[in-house]
PDB file of N, H, CA, C and O in Angstrom:
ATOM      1  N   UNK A   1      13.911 -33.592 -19.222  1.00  0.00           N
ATOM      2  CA  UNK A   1      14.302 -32.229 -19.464  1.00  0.00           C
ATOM      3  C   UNK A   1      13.515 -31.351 -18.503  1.00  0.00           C
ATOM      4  O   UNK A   1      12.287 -31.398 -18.572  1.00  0.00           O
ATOM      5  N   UNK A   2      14.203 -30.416 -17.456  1.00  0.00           N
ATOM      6  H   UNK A   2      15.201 -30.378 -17.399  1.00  0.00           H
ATOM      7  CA  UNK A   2      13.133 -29.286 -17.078  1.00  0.00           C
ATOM      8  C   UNK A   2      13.937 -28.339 -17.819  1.00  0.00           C
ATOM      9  O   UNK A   2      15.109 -28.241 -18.181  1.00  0.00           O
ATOM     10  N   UNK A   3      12.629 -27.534 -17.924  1.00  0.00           N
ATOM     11  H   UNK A   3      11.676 -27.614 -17.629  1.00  0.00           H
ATOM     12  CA  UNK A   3      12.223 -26.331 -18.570  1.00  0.00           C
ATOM     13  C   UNK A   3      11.738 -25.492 -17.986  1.00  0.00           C
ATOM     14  O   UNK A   3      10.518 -25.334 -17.937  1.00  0.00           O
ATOM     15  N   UNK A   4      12.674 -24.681 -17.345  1.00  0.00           N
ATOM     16  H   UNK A   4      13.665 -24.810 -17.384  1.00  0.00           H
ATOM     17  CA  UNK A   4      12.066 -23.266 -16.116  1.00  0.00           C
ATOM     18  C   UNK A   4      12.097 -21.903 -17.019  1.00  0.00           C
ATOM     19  O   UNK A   4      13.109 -21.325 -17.415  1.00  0.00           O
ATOM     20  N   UNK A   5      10.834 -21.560 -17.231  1.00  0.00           N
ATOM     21  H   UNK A   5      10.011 -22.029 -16.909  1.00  0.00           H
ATOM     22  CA  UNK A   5      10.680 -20.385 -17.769  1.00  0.00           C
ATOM     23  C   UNK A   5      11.209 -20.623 -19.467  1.00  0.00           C
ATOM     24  O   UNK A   5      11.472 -19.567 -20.042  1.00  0.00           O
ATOM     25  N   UNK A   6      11.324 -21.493 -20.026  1.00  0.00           N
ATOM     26  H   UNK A   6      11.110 -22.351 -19.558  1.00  0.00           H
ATOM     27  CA  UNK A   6      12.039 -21.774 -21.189  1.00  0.00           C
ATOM     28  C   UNK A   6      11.542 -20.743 -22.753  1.00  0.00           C
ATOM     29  O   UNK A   6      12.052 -20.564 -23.859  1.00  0.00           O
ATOM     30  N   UNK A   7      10.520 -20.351 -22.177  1.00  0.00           N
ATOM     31  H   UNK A   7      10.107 -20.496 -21.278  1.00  0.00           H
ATOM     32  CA  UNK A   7       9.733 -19.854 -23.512  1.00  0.00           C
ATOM     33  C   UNK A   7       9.207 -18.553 -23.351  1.00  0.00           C
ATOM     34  O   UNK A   7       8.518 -17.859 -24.098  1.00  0.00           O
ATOM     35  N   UNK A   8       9.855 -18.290 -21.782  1.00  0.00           N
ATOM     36  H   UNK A   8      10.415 -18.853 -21.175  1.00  0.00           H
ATOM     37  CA  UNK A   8       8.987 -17.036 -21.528  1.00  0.00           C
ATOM     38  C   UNK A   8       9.782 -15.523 -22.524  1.00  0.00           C
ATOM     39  O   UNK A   8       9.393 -14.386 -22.257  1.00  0.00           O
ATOM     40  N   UNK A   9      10.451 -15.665 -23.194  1.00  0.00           N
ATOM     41  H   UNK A   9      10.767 -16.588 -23.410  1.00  0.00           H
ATOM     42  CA  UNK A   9      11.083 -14.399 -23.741  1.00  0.00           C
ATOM     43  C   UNK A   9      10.519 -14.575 -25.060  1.00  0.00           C
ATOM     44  O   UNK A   9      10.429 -13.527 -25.699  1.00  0.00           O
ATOM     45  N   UNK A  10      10.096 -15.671 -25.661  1.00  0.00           N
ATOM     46  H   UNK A  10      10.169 -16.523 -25.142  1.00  0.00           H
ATOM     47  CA  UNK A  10       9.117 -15.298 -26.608  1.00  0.00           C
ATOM     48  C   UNK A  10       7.989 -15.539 -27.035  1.00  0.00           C
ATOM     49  O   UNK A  10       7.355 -16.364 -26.376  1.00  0.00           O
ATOM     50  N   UNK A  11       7.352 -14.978 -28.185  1.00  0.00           N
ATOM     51  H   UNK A  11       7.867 -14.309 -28.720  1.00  0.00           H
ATOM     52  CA  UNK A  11       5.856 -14.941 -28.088  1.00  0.00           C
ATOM     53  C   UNK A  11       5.293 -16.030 -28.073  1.00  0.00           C
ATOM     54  O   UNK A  11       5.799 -17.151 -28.032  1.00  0.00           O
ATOM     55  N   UNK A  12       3.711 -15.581 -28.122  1.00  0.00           N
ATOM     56  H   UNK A  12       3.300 -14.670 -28.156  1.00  0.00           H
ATOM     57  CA  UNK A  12       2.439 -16.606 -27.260  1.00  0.00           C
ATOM     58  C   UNK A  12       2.950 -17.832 -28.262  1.00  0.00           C
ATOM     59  O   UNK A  12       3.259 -18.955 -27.863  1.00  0.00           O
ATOM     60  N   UNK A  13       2.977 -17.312 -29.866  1.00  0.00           N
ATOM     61  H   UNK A  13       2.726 -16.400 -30.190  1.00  0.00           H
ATOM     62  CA  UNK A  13       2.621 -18.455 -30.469  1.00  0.00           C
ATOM     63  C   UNK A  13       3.807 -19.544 -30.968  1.00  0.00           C
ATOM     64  O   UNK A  13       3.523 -20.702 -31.273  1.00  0.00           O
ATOM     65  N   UNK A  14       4.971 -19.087 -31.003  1.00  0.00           N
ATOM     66  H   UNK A  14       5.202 -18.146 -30.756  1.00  0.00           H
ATOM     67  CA  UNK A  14       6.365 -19.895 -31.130  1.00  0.00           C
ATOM     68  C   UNK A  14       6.767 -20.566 -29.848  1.00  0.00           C
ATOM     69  O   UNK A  14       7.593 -21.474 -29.762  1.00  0.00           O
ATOM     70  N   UNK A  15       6.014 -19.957 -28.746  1.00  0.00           N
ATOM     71  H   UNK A  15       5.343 -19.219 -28.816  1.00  0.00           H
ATOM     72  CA  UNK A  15       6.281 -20.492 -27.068  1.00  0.00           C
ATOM     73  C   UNK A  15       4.960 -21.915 -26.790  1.00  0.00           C
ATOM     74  O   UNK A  15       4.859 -22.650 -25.807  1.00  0.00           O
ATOM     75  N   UNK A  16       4.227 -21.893 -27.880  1.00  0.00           N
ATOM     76  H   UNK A  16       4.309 -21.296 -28.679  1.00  0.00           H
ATOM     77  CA  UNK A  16       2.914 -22.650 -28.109  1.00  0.00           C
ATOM     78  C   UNK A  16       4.197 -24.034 -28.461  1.00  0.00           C
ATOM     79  O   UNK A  16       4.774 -24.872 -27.768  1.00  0.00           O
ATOM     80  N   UNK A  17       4.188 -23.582 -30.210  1.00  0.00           N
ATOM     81  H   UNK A  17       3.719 -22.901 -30.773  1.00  0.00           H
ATOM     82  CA  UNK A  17       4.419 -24.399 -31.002  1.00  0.00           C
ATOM     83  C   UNK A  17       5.939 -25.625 -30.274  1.00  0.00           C
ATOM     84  O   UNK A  17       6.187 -26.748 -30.713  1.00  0.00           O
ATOM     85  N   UNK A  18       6.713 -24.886 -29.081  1.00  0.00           N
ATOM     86  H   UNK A  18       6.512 -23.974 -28.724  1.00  0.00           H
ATOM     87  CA  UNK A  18       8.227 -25.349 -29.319  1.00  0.00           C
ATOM     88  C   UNK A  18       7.583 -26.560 -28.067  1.00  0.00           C
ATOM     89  O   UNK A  18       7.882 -27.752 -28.005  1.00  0.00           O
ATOM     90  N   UNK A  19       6.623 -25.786 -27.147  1.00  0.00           N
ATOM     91  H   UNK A  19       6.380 -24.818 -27.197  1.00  0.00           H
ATOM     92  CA  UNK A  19       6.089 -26.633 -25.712  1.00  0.00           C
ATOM     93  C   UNK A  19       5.355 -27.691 -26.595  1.00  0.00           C
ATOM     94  O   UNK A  19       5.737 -28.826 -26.310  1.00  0.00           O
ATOM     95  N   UNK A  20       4.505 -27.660 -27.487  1.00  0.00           N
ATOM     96  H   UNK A  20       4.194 -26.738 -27.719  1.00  0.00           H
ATOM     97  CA  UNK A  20       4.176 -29.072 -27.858  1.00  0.00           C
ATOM     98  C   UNK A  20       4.915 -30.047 -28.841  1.00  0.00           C
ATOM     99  O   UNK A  20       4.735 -31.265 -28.833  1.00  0.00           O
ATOM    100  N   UNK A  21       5.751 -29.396 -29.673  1.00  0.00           N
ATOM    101  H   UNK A  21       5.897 -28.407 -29.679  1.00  0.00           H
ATOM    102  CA  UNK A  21       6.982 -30.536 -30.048  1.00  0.00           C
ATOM    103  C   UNK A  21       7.884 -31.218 -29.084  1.00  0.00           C
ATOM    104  O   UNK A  21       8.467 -32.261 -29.380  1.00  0.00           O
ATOM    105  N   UNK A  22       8.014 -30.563 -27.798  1.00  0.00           N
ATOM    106  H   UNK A  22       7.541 -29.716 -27.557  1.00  0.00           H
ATOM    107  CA  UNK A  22       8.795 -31.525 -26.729  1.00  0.00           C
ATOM    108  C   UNK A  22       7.633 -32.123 -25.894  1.00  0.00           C
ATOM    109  O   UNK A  22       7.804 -32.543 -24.750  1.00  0.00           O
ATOM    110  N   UNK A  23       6.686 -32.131 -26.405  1.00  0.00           N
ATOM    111  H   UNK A  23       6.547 -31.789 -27.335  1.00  0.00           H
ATOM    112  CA  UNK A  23       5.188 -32.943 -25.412  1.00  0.00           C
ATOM    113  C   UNK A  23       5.171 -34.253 -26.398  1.00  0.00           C
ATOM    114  O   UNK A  23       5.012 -35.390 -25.954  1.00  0.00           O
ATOM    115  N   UNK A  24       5.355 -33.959 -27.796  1.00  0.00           N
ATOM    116  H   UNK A  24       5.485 -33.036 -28.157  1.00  0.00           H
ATOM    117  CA  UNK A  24       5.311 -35.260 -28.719  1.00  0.00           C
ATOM    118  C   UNK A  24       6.166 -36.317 -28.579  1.00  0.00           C
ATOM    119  O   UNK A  24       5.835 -37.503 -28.614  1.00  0.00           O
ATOM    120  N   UNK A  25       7.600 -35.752 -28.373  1.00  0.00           N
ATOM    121  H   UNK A  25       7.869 -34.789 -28.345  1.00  0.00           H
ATOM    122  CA  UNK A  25       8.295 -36.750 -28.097  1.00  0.00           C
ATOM    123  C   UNK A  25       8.398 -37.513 -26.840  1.00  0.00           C
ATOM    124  O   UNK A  25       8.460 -37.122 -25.675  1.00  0.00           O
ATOM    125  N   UNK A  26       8.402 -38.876 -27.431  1.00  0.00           N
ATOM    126  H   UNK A  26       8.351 -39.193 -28.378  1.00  0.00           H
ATOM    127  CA  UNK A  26       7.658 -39.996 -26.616  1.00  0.00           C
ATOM    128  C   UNK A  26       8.952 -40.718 -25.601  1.00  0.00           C
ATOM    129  O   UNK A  26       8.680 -41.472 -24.667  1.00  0.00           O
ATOM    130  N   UNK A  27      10.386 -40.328 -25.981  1.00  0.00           N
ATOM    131  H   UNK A  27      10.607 -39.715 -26.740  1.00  0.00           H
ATOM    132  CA  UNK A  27      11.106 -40.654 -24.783  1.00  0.00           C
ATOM    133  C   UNK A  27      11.629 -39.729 -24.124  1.00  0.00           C
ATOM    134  O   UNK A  27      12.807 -39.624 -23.781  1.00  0.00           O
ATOM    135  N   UNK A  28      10.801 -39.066 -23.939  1.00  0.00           N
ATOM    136  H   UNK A  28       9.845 -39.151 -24.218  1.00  0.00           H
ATOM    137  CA  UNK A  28      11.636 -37.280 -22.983  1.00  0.00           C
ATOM    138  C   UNK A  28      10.598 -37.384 -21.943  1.00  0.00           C
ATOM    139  O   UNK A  28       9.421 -37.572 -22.252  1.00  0.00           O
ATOM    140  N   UNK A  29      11.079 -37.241 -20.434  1.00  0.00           N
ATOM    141  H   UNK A  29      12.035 -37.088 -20.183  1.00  0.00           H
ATOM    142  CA  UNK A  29      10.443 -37.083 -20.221  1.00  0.00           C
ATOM    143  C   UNK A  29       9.915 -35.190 -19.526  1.00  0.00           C
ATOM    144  O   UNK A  29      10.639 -34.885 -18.578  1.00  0.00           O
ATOM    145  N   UNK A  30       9.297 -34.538 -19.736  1.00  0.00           N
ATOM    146  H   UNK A  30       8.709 -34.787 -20.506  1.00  0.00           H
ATOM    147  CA  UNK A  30       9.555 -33.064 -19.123  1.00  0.00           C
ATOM    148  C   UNK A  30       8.871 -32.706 -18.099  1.00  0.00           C
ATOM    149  O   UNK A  30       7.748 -33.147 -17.857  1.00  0.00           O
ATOM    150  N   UNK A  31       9.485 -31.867 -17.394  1.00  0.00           N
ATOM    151  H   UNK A  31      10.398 -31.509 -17.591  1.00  0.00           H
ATOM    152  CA  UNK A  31       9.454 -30.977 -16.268  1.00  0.00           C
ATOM    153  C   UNK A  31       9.098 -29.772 -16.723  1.00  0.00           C
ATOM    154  O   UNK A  31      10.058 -29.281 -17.317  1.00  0.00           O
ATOM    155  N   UNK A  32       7.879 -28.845 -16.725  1.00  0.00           N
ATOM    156  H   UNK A  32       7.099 -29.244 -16.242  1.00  0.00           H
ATOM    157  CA  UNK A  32       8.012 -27.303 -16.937  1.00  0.00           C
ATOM    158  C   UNK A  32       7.309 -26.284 -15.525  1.00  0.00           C
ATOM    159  O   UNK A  32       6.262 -26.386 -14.885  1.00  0.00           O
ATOM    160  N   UNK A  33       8.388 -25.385 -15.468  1.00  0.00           N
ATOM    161  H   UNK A  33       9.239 -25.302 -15.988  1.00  0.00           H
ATOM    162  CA  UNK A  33       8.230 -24.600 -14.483  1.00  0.00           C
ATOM    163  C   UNK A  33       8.001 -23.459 -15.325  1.00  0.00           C
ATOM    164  O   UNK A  33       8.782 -23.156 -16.227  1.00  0.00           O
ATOM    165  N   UNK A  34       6.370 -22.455 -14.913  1.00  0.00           N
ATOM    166  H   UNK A  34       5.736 -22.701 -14.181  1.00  0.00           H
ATOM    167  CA  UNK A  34       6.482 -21.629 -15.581  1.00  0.00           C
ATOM    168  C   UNK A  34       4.810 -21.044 -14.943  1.00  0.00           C
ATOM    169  O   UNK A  34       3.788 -21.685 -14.697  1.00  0.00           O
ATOM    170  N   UNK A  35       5.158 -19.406 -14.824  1.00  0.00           N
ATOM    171  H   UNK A  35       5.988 -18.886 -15.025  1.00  0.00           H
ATOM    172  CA  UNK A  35       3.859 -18.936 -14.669  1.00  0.00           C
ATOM    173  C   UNK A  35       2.474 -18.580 -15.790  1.00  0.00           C
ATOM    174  O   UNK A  35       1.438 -17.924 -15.686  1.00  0.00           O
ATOM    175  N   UNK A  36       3.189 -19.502 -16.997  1.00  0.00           N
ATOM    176  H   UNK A  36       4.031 -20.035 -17.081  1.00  0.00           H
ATOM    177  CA  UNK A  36       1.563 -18.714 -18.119  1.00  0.00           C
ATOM    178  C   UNK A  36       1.617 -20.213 -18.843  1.00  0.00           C
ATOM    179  O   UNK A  36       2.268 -20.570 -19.825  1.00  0.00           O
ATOM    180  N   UNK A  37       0.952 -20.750 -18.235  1.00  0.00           N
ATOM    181  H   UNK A  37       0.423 -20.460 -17.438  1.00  0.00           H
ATOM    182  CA  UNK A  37       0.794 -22.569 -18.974  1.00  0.00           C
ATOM    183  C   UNK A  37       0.019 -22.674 -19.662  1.00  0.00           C
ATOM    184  O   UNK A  37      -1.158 -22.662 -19.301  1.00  0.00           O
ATOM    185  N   UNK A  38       0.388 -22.817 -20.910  1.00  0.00           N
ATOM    186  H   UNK A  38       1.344 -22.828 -21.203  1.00  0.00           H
ATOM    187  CA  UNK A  38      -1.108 -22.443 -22.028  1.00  0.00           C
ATOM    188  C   UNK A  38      -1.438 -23.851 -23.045  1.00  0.00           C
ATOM    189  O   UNK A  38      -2.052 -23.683 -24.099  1.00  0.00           O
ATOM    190  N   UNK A  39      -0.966 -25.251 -22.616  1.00  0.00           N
ATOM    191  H   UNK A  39      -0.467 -25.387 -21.760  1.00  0.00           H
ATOM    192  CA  UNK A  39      -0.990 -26.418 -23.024  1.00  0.00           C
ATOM    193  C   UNK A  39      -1.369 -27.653 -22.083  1.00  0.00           C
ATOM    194  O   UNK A  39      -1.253 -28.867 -22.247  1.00  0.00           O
ATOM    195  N   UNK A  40      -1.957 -26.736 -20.845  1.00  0.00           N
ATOM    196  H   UNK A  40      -2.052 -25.749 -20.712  1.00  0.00           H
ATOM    197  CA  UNK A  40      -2.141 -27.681 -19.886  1.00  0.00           C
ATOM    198  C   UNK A  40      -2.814 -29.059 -20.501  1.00  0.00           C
ATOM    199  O   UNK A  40      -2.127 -30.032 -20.191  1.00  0.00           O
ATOM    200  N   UNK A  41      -3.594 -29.290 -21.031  1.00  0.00           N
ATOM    201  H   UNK A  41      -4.152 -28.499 -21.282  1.00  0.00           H
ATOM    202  CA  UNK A  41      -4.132 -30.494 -21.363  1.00  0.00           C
ATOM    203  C   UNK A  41      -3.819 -31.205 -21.885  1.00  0.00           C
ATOM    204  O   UNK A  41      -4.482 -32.234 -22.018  1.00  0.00           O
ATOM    205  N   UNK A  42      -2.322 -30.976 -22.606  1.00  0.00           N
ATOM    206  H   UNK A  42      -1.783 -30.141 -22.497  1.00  0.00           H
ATOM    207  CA  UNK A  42      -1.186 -31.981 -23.027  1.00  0.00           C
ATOM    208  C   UNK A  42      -0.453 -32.524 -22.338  1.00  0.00           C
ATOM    209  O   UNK A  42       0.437 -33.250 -22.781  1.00  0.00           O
ATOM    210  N   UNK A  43      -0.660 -32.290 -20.998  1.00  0.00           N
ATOM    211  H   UNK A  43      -1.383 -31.700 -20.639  1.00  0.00           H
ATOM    212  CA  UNK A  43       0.483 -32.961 -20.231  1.00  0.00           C
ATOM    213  C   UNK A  43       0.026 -34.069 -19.541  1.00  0.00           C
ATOM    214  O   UNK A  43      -1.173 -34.337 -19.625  1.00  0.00           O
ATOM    215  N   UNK A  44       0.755 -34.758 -18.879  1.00  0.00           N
ATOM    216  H   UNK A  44       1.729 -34.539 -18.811  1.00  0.00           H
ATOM    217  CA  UNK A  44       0.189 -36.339 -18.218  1.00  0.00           C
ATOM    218  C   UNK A  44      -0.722 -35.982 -17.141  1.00  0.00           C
ATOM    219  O   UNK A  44      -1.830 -36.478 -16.939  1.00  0.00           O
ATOM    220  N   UNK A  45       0.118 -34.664 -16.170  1.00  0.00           N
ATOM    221  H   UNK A  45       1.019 -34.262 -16.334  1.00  0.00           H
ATOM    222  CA  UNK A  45      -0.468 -34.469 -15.037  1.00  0.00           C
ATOM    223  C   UNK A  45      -0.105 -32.952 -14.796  1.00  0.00           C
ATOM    224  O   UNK A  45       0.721 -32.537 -15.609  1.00  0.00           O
ATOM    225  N   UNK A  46      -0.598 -31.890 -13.721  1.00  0.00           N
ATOM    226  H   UNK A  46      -1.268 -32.227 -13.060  1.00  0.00           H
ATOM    227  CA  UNK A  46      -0.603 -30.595 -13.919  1.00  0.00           C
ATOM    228  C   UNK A  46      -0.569 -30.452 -12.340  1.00  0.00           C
ATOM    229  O   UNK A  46      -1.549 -30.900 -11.744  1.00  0.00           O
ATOM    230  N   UNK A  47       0.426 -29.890 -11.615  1.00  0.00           N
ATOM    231  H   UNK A  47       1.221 -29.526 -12.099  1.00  0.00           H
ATOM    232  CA  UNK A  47       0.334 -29.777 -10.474  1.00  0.00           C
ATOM    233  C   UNK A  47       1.011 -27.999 -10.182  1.00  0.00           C
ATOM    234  O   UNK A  47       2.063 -27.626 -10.700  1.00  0.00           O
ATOM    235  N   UNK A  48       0.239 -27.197  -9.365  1.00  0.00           N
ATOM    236  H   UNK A  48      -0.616 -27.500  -8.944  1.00  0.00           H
ATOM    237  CA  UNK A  48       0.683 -25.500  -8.700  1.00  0.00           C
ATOM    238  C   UNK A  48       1.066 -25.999  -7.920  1.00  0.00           C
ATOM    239  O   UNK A  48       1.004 -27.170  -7.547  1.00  0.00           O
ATOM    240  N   UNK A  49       1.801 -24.621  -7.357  1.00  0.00           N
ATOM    241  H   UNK A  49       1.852 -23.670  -7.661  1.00  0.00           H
ATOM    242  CA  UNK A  49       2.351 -24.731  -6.019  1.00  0.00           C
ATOM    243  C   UNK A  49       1.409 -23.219  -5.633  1.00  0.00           C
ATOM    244  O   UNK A  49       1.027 -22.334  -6.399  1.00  0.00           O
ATOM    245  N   UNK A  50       1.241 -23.360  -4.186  1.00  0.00           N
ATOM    246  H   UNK A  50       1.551 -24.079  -3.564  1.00  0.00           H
ATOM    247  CA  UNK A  50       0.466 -21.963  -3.920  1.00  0.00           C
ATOM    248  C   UNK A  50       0.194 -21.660  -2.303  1.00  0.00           C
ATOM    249  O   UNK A  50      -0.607 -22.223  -1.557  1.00  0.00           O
ATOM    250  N   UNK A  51       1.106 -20.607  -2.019  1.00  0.00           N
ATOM    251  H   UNK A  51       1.757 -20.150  -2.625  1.00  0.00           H
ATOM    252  CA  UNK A  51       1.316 -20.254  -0.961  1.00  0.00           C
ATOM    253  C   UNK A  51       2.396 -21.320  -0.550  1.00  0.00           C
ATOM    254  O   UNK A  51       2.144 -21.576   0.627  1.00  0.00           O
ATOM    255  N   UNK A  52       3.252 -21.908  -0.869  1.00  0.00           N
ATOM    256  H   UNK A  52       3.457 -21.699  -1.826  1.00  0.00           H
ATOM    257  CA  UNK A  52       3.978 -23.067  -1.037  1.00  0.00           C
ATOM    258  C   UNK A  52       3.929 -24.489  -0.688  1.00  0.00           C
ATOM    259  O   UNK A  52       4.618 -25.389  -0.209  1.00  0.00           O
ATOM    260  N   UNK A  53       3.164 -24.325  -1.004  1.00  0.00           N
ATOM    261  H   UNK A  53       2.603 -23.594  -1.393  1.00  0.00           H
ATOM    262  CA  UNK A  53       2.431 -26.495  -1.054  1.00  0.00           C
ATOM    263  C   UNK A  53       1.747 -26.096  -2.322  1.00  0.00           C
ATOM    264  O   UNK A  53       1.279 -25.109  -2.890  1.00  0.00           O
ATOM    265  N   UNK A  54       2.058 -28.239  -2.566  1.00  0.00           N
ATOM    266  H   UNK A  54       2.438 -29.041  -2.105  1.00  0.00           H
ATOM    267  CA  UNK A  54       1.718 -28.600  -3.914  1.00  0.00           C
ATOM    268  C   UNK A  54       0.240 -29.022  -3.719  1.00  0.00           C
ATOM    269  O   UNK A  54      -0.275 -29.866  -2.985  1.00  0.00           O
ATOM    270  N   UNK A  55      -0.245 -28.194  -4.579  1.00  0.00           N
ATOM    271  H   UNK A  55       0.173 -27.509  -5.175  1.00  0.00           H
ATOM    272  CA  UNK A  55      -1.788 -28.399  -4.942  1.00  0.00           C
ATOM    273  C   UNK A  55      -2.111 -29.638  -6.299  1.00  0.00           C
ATOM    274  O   UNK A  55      -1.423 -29.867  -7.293  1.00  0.00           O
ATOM    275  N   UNK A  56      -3.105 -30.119  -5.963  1.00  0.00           N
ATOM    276  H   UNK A  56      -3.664 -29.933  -5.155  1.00  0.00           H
ATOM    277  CA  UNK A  56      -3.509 -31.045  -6.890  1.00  0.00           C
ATOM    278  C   UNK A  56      -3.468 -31.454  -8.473  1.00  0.00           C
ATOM    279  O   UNK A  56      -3.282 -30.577  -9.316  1.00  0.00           O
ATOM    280  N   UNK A  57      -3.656 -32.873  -8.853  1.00  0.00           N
ATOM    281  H   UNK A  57      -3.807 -33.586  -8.168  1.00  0.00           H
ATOM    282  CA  UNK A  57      -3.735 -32.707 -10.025  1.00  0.00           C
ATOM    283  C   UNK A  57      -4.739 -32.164 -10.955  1.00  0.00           C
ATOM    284  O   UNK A  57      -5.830 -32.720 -11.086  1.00  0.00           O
ATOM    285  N   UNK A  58      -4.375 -30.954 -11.699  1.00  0.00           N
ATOM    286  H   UNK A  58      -3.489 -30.503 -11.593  1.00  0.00           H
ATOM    287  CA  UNK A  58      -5.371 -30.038 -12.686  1.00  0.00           C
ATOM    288  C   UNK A  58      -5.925 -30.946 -13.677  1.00  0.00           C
ATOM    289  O   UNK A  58      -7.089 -30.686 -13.982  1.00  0.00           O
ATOM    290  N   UNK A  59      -5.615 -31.532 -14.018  1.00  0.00           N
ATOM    291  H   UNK A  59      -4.669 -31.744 -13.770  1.00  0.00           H
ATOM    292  CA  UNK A  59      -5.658 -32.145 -16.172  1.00  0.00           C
ATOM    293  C   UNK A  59      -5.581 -33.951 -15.752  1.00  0.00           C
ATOM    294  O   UNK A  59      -5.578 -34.794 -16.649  1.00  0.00           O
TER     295      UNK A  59
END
């Protein structure tokens, strides 16, 4: 599944709760594009883009 901007229209904490029920499930795999990443440490791997090249893995 990507997920570009998927949560950005609503708040901090329902945009929390919906990003880590699709982190639980164990045969999805996801893609999220998004400027306010507030679960980084749930994910496998965490990569920016900046100035346009891909910068390293964060997490």
């Amino acid at each position: 599944m990507i997920l570009d901007e998927g949560t950005s229209a609503l708040d901090e904490q329902t945009a929390g709760e919906i990003e880590s029920e699709l982190l639980k499930l164990e045969k999805l795999t996801l893609l999220t594009v998004t400027h306010h990443l507030k679960k980084a440490e749930e994910y496998d791997e965490v990569v920016t883009l900046r100035e346009g090249k891909l910068e390293g893995k964060l997490y």
